[in-house]
C-alpha positions as CSV (number, residue, x, y, z in Angstrom):
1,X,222.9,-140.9,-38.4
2,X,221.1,-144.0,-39.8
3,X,222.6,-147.4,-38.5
4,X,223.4,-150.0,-41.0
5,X,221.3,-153.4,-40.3
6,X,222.7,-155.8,-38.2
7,X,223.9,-159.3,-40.8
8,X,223.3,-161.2,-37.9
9,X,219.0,-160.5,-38.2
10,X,217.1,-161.3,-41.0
11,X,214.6,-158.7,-42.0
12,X,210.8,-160.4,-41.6
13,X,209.4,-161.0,-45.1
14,X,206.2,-162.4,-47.0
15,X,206.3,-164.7,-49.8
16,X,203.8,-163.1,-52.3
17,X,204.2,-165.5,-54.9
18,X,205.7,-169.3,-55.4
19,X,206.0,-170.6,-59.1
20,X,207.0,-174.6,-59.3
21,X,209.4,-174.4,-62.1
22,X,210.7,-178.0,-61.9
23,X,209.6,-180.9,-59.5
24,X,212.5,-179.8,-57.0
25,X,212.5,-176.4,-57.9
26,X,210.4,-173.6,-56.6
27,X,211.1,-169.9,-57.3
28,X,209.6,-168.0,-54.1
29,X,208.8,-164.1,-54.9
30,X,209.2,-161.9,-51.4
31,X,208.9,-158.8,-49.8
32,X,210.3,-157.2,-47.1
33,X,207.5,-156.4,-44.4
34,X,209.0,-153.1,-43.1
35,X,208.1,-150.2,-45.8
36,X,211.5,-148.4,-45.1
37,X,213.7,-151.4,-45.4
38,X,211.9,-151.7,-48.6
39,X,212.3,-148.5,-49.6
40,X,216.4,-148.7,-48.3
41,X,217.1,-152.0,-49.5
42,X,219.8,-152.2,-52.7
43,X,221.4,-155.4,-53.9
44,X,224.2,-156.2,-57.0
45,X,223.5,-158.4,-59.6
46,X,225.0,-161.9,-58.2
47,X,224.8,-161.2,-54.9
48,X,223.1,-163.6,-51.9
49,X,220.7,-163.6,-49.5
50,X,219.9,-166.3,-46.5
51,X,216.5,-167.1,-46.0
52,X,215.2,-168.4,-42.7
53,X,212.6,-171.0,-42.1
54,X,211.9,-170.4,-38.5
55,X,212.1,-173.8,-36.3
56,X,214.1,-175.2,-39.1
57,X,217.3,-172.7,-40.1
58,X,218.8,-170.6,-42.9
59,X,220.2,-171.4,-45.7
60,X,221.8,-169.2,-49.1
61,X,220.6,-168.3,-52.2
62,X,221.6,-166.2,-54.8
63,X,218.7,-163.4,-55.8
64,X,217.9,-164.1,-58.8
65,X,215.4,-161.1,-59.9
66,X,217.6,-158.1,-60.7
67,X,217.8,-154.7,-59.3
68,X,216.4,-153.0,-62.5
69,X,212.9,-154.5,-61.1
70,X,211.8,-154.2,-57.2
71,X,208.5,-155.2,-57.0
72,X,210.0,-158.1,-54.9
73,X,213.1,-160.4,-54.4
74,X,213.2,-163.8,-56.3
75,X,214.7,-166.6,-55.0
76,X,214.6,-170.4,-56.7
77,X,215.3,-173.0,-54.2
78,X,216.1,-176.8,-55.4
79,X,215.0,-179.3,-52.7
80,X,217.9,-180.7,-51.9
81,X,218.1,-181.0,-47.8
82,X,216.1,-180.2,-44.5
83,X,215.9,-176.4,-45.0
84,X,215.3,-176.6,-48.6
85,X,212.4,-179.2,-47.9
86,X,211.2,-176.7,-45.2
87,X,211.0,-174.1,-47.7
88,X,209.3,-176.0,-50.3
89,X,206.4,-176.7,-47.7
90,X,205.6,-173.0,-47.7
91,X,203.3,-171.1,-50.0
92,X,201.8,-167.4,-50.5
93,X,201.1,-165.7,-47.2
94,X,203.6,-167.2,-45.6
95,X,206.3,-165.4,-43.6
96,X,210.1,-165.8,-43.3
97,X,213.5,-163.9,-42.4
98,X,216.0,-162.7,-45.4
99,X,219.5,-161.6,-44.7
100,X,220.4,-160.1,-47.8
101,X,222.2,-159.1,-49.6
102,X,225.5,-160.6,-49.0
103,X,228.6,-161.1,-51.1
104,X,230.2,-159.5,-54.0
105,X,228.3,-159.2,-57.6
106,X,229.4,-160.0,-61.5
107,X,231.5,-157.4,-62.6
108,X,228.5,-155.9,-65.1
109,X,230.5,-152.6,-65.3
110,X,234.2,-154.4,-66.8
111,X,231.4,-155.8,-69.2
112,X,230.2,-152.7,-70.7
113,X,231.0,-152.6,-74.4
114,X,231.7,-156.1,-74.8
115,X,229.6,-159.6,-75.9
116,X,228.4,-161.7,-73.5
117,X,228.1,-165.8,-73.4
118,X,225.8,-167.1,-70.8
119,X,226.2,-171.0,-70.1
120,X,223.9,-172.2,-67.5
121,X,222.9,-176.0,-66.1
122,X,220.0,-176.9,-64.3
123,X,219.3,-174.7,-61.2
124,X,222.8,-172.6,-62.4
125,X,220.4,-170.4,-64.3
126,X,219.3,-168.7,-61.3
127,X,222.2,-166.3,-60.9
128,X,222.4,-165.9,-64.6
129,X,218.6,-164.8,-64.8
130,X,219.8,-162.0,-62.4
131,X,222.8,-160.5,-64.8
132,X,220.8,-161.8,-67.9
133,X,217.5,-159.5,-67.2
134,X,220.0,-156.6,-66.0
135,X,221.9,-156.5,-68.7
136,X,218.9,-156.9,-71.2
137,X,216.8,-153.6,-69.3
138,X,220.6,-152.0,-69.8
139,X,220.9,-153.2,-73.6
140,X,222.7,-150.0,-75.1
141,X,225.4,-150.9,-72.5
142,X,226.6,-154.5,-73.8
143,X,227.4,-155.9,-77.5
144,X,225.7,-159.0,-78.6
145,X,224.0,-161.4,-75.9
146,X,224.3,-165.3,-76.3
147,X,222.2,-167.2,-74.0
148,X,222.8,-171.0,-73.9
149,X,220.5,-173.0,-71.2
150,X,220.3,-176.3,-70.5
151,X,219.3,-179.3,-68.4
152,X,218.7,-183.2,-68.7
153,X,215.1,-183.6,-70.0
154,X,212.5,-180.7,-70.5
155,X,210.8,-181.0,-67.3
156,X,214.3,-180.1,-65.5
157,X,214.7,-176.8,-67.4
158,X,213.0,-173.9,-64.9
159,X,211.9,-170.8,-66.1
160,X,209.3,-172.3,-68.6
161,X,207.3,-169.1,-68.5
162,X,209.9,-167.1,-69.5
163,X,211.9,-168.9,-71.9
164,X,209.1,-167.5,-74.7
165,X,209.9,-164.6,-74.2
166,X,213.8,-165.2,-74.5
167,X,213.4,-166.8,-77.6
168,X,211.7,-164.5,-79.2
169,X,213.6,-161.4,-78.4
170,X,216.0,-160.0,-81.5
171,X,218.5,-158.2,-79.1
172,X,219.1,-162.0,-77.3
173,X,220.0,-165.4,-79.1
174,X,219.0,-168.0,-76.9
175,X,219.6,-171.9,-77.5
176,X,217.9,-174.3,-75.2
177,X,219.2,-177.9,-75.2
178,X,218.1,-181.1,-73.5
179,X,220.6,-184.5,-72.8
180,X,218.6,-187.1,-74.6
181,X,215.9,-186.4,-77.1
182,X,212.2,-186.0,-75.3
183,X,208.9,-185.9,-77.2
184,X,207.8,-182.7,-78.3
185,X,211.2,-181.3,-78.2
186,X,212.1,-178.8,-80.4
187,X,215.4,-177.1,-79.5
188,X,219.2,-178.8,-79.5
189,X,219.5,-182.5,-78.1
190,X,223.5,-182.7,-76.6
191,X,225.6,-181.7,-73.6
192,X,226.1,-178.2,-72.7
193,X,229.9,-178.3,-73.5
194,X,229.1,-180.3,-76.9
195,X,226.3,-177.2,-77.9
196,X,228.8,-174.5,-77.0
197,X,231.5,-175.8,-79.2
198,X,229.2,-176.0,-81.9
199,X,227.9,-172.4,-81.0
200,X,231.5,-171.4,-80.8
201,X,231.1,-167.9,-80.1
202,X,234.4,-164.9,-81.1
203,X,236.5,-165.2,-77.8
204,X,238.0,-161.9,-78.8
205,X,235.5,-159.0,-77.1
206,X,233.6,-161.6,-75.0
207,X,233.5,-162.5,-71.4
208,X,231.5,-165.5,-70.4
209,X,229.0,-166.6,-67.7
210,X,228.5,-169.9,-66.4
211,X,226.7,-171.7,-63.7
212,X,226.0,-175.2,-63.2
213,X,227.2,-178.6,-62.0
214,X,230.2,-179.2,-61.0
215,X,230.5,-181.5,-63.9
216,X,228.9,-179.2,-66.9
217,X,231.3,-177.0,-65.4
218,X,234.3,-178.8,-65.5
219,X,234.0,-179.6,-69.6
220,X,232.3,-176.4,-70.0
221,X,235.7,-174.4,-68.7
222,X,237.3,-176.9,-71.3
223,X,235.4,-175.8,-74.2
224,X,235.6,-172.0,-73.3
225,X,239.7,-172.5,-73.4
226,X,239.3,-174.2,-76.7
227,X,237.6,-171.8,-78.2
228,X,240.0,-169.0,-77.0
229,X,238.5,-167.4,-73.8
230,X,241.1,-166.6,-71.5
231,X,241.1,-167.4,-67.9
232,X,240.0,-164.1,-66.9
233,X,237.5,-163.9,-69.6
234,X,235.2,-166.4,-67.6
235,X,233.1,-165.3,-65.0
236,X,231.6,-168.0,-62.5
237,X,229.5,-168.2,-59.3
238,X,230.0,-170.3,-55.9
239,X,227.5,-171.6,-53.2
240,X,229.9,-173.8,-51.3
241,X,228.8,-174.4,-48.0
242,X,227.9,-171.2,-47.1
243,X,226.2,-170.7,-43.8
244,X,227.0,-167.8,-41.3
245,X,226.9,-165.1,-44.8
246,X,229.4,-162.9,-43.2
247,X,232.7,-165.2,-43.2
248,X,232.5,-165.9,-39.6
249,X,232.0,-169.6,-39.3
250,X,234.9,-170.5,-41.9
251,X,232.5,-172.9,-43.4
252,X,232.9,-171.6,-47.0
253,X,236.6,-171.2,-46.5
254,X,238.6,-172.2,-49.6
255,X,242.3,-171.5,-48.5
256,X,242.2,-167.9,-47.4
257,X,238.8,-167.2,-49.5
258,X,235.5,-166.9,-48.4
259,X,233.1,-167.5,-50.7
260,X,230.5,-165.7,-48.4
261,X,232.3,-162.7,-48.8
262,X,234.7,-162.8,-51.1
263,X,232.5,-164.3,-53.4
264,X,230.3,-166.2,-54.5
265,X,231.5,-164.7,-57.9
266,X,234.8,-165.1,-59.3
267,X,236.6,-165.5,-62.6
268,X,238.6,-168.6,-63.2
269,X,241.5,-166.8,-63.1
270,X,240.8,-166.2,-59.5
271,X,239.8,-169.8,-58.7
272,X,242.7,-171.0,-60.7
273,X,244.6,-169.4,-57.6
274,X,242.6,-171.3,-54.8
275,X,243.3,-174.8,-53.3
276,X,241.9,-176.9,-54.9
277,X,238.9,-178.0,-52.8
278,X,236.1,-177.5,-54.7
């Protein structure tokens, strides 16, 4: 009989790859160091990992490569504190722990058969990119895909490498936008919410997918009920103050929710039904 891993150990892991995407933003590419926890390891779109800078401490991030493609685990980390600062001092070759995968995962399956809207701010594109690439090596599985990415200038947008590609693709209709007009830029100038209006993607088969600041998401929530989506027609993901992973410190507590375990994903319908402390 073969033990589950203990969630309280982080499997030792190699960074094989670091791509700076943004000035505080750096997508680290890993791999587990055992070959049989390799081999075992399984994750859902959306879920979480904590990654451990030894000497410093752990902190959570949502895997944002998808489970359609193993060659490693992606993670894109926004300097933002002491362990994110640790993080951002390390390069290939380098070695730290991952807990993963933690959480619950975007309901991908509910989605089958319908059109999807994916709304994402900044850094909030990093738990789309993981449902986004599924869903796109799954195509035959979901109607037509909307992407709509944004971020205040052009140098705050990660990704670059990869947006091409997105553009390009005639079973995807991506539209980047920017805040303020930027030289050189060639895409939509205006807010997120603003964009999506315009966009105003059919409600009626749909489910949308947002992630971002507080703030985008606020107006963005807005515009989605304008346009018709119901409450449980929109799909969003957490990272509040999660720390332990497996709902034992009460950290990420929202009333009697954990966003460690009972989320990080959740439909507003769901949050809707929380305290409001978020």
């Amino acid at each position: 009989m073969t033990s589950l891993p203990n969630p309280y150990l982080p499997d030792m892991a190699t960074i094989v790859e670091t791509v700076q995407e943004t000035p505080n933003i750096k997508t680290f590419r890993v791999r587990l160091d055992s070959e049989a926890r390799r081999k075992a390891f399984t994750f859902q779109p959306g879920q979480v990992g904590q990654l451990s800078v030894f000497g410093t401490g752990e902190s959570t991030f949502v895997i944002n490569s998808p489970p359609t493609r193993m060659d490693y685990l992606q993670f894109s980390v926004m300097r933002a504190g002491e362990v994110t600062a640790a993080l951002h001092r390390l390069n290939a070759g380098d070695r730290i722990g991952v807990r993963a995968p933690l959480g619950n995962w975007f309901p991908y399956e509910s989605m089958k058969g319908k059109d999807i809207v994916f709304i994402g701010g900044g850094i909030g594109m990093a738990p789309l990119r993981t449902l986004l690439l599924f869903m796109l090596d799954n195509r035959k599985d979901y109607g037509r895909i909307r992407l709509l990415y944004g971020a205040r200038s052009p140098e705050d947008m990660a990704f670059k490498a990869e947006l091409p590609e997105w553009l390009g693709r005639d079973d995807l209709e991506t539209v980047l936008t920017i805040d303020r007009e930027a030289p050189g830029w060639e895409h939509r100038v205006g807010l997120i919410p603003n964009v999506l209006r315009e966009m105003a993607p059919p409600a009626g088969n749909a489910v949308a997918v947002t992630c971002g600041p507080p703030i985008m998401i606020k107006f963005t929530l807005q515009a989605l009920k304008d346009l018709g989506f119901a409450d449980g027609q929109i799909v969003t993901t957490l990272e509040k103050r999660m720390k332990c992973g497996v709902g034992l410190c009460g950290r990420c507590n929202i009333g009697e929710k954990y966003v460690c375990v009972d989320g990080p994903v959740f439909t507003y319908e769901q949050l809707k039904e929380l305290p409001n402390e978020l």
